[in-house]
C-alpha positions as CSV (number, residue, x, y, z in Angstrom):
1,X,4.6,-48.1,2.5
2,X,1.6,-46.0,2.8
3,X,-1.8,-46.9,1.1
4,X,-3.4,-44.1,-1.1
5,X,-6.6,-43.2,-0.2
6,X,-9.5,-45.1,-2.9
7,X,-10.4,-41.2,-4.5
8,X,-6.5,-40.5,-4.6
9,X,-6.0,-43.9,-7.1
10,X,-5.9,-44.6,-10.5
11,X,-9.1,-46.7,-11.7
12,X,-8.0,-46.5,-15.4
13,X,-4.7,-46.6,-17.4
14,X,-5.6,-43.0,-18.7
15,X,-6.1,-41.2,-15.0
16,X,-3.8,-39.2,-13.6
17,X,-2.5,-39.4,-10.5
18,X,-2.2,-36.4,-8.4
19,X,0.0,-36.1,-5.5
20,X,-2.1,-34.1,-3.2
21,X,-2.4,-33.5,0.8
22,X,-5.8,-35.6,1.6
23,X,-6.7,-33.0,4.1
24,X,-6.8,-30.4,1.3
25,X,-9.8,-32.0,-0.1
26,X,-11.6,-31.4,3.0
27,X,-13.9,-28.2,1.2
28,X,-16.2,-27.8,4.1
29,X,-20.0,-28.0,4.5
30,X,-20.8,-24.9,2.6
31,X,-22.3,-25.9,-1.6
32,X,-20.5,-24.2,-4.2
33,X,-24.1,-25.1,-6.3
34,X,-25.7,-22.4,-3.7
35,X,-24.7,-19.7,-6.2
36,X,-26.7,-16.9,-5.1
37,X,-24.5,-16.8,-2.1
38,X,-21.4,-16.4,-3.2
39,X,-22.0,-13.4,-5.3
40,X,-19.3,-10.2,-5.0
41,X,-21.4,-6.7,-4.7
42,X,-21.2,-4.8,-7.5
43,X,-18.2,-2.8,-8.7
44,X,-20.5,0.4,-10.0
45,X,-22.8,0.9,-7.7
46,X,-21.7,-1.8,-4.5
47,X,-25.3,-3.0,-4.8
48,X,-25.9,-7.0,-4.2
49,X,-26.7,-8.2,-7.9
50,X,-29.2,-11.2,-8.6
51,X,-28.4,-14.7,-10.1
52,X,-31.5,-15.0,-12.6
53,X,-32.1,-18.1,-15.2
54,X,-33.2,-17.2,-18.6
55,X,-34.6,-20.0,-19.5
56,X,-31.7,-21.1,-21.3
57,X,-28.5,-20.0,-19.0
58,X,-27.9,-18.3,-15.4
59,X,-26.5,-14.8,-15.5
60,X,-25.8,-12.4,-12.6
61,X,-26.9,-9.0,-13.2
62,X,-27.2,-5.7,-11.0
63,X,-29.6,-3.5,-10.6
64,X,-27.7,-0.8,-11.9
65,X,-27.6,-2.6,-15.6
66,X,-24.1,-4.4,-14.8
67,X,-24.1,-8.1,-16.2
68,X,-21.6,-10.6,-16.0
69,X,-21.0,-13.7,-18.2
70,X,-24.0,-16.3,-18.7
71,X,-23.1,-20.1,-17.6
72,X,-25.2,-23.4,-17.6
73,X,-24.3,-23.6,-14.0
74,X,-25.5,-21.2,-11.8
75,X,-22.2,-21.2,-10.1
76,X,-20.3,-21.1,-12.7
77,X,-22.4,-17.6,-13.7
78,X,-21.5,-16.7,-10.4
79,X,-18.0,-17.2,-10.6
80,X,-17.7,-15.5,-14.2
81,X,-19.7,-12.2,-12.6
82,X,-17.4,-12.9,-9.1
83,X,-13.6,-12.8,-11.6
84,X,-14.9,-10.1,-13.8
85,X,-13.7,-6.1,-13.4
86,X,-18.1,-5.6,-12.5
87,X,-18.1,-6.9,-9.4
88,X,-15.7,-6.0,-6.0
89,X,-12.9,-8.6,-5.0
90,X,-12.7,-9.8,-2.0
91,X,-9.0,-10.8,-0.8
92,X,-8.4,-14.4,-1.2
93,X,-8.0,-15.5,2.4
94,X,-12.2,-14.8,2.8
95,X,-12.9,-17.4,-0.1
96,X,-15.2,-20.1,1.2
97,X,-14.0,-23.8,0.2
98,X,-10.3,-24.2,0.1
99,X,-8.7,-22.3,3.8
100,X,-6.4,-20.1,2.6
101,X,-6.9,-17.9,5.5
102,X,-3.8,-17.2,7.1
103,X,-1.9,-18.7,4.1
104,X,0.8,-16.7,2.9
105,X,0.9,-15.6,-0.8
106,X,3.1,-18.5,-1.7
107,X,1.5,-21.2,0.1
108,X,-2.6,-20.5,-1.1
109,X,-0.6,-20.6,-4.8
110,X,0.6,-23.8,-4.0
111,X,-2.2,-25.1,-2.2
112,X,-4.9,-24.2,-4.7
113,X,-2.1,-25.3,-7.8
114,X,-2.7,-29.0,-6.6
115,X,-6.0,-28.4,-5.7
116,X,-6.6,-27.3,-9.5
117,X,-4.7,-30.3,-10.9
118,X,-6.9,-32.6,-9.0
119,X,-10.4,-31.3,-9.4
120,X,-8.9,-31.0,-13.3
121,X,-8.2,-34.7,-13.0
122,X,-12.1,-35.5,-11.4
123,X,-13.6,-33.5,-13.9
124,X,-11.9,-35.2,-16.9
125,X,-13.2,-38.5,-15.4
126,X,-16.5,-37.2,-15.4
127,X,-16.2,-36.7,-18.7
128,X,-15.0,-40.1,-19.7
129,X,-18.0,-41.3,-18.4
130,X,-20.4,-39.2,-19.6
131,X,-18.8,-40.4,-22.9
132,X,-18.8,-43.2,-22.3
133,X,-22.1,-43.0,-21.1
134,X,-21.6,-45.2,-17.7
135,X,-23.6,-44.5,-14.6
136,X,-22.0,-41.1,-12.3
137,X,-22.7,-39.0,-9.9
138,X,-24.4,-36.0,-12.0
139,X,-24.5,-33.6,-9.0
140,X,-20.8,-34.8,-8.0
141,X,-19.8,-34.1,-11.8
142,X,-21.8,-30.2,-11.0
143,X,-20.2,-30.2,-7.9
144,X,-16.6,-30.9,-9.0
145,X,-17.2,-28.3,-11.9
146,X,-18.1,-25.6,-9.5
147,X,-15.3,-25.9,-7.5
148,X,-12.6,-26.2,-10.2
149,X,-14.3,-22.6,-11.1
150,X,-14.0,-21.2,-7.9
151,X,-9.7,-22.7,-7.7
152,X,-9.4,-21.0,-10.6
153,X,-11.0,-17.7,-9.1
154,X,-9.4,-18.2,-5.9
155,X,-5.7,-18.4,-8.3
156,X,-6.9,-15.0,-9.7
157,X,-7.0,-13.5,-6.0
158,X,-4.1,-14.6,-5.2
159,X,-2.5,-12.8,-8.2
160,X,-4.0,-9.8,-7.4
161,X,-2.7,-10.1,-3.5
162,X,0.7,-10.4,-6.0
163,X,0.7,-8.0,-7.6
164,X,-0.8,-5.4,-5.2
165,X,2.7,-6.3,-3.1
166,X,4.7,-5.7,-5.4
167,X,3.3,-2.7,-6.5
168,X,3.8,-1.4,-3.2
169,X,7.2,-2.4,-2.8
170,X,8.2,-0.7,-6.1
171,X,5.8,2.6,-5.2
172,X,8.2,2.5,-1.7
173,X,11.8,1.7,-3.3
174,X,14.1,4.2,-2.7
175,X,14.6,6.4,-6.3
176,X,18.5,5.8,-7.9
177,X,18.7,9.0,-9.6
């Protein structure tokens, strides 16, 4: 019998456990806190738009007047500008984080599914203990956040791969007249 990893167990009667590939937690070196680098071009005008702080909340905006959803996070700002119809999408194999290049359709759904369901499960820890109010990581709890906004994005490319494929296979069916 295999021993689950310490980050992979349950601490407390009310976590979740989620089954999950260890190596899929592996996100790489790259921040999802360093916003202003992960932000799509603009849909308008394909200009690179600028992640400003208003003294209150971080918004994206574009030169050309485009802006996208405010956030507390930077990266979350980024993320709402990065999913919204204002800004050009990338296809989901280039996403940073997660390597789903080379994945098929299928598999990045499934990967990023579990990957979701755990970062869901860290973040709702977090929260506990916030509530709780017991010592945590703050920038682990930002950290988790971001990525659990970029899974979510990443699941949003992946539909649109989807759905691109089967639009083509529908445009390319032969006609029954």
């Amino acid at each position: 019998m295999s021993v689950r990893p310490e980050h992979l167990r349950a601490v407390n009667p009310q976590d979740r456990v989620i089954d999950i590939d260890p190596t899929w937690l592996d996100f790489g070196t790259d921040d999802p806190l360093d916003a202003a680098r992960w932000i799509n071009a603009c849909a308008a005008c394909n200009a690179a738009p600028s992640l400003e702080f208003n003294g209150e909340r971080w918004q994206v905006t574009c030169s050309c007047g485009q802006c996208g959803t405010p956030g507390q996070l930077a990266a979350i700002a980024a993320v709402n500008w990065n999913k919204s119809p204002l800004s050009r999408h990338p296809h989901y194999e280039t996403l940073p984080f997660f390597a789903l290049d080379g994945l098929s359709v299928p598999r990045a759904r499934e990967k990023l599914i579990r990957i979701r369901e755990y970062l869901e499960e860290q973040k709702r820890r977090c929260e506990r203990r916030v509530r709780a109010r017991e010592p945590f990581g703050h920038r682990y709890f930002q950290r988790i956040r971001a990525y659990l906004a970029w899974a979510i994005y990443a699941q949003g490319l992946v539909r649109e791969t989807e759905n691109a494929l089967f639009d083509d296979v529908a445009e390319n069916a032969p006609r029954v007249a």
